[in-house]
N, C-alpha and C positions, 0 to 999 in steps of 0.2 A: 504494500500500500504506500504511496506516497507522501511525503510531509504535508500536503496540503489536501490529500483525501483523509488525513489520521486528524487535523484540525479542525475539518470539516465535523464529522464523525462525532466528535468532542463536544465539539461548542453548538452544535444543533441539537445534538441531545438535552441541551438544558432548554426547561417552559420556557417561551417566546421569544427565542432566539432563533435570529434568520439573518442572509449574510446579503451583505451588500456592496456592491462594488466600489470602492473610492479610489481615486491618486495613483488609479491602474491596478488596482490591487482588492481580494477579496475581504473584508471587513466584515465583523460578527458583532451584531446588536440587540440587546433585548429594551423593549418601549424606544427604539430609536436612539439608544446610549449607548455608544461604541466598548467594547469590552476586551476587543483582540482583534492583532489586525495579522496577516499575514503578507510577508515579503520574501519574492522569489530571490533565489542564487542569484538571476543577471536584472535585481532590480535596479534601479538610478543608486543607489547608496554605496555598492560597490562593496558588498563585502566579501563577495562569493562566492554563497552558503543560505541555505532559506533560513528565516525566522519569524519568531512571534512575537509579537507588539502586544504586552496585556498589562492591564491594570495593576496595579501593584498598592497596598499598602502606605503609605508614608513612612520612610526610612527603611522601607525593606529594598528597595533597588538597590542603593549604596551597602548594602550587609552582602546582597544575593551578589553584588560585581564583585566587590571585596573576598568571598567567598569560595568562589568559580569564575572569575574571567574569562577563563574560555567557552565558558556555555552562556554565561548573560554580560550582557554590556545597556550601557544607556543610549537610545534612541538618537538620531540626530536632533529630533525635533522636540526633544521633551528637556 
């Protein structure tokens, strides 16, 4: 299965979560409030490798990158 059918899978399972396309990109929203976004290996940001854009806590990004580096980083846009 691929990183973006395993996302898919995920995040539509949750009540009233349905995806939407944004910025080229599929985006998962429940009531319209984005929750997780999805970004291919060859998107504009140039990492690549796919990733997931999701909500996080306050001060858990900085603990998660601190953490694991290699697996999570902070967004360009956030």
């Amino acid at each position: 299965m691929s990183p973006l059918a395993r996302l898919r899978k995920l995040c539509l399972a949750l009540p009233e979560a349905h995806e939407v396309e944004a910025w080229g990109e599929p985006t998962f929203r429940v009531r319209n409030k984005l929750f997780a976004m999805y970004a291919a290996a060859g998107n504009h940001h140039g990492s690549g490798r796919p990733a997931v854009w999701c909500k996080a806590a306050p001060g858990n990004q900085s603990l998660m990158v601190r953490a694991a580096p290699a697996r999570f980083f902070v967004p360009p846009y956030v």
